[in-house]
N, C-alpha and C positions, 0 to 999 in steps of 0.2 A: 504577423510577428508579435503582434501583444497577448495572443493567447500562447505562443511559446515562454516570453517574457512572465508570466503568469502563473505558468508550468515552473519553471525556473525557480521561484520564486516560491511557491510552495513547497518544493523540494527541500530549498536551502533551509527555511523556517519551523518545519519540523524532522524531527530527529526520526518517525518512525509513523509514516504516509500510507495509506493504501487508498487509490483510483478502485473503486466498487461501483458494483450495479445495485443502487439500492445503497441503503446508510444500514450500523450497523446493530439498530434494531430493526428492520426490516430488508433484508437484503432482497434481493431482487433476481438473484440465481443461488444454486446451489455449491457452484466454487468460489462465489464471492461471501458464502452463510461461510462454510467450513475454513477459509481464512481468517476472515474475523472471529469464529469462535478457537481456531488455536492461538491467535491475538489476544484474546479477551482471558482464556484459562492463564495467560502470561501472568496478568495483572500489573502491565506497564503501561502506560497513560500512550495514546496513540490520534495517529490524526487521519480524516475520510477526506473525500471529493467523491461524491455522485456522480457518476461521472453521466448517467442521464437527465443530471437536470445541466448538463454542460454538453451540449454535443462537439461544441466547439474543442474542449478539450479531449473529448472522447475520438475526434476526429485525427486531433494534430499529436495525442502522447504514444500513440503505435509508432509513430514516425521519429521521435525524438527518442524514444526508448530504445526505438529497434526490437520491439514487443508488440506481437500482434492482438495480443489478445487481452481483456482483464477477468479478474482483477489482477492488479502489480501492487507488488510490497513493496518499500523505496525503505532503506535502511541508512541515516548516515549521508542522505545522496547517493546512494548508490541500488539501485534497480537489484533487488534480490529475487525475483520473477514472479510466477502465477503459485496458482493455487499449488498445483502435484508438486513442483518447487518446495513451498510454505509445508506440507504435510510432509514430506521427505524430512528435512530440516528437523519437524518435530517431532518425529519419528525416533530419530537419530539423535535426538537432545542438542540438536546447533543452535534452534532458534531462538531459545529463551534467554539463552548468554548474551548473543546479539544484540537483542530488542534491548534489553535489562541494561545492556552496557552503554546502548543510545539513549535512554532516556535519563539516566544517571547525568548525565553529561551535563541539564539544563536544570538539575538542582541549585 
């Protein structure tokens, strides 16, 4: 329960979260590089979790998300999904509204 609790809890506290493999100078796969870098062309202040130096949470957030896979983009608290999700999104000019409109928030 305390790595749920923990999960929780880093949700709440940033406005605009992504669970990666790898940080995001050095990611550690290629759908975890191409979310961060349509994150980073944003140019809104965003927040990581490794999720490899955490197995614990790498274990328990597929289960709490109801997301098998990472990395996950958390918008707001709200699980906005993986990678093909994030590039759809910026494809389609949804995401920078989003992001831009959650981090506004903590001005």
């Amino acid at each position: 329960m305390e790595t749920e609790a923990l999960i929780q809890k880093q949700i709440a506290e940033n406005p605009v979260l992504i669970y990666m493999k790898g940080t995001p100078q050095f990611p550690q796969c290629g759908f975890s590089a191409r979310t961060v870098e349509a994150l980073i062309q944003i140019g809104a202040p965003f927040a990581y979790v490794n999720i490899l130096e955490n197995p614990d949470i790498r274990s328990t957030l597929p289960r709490i998300a109801n997301w098998p896979t990472f990395p996950q983009l958390w918008i707001k608290g709200e699980l906005i999904g993986g990678c093909d999700i994030v590039m759809e999104m910026t494809q389609k000019g949804e995401l920078a509204p989003l992001v831009k409109e959650a981090t506004q928030q903590q001005d």
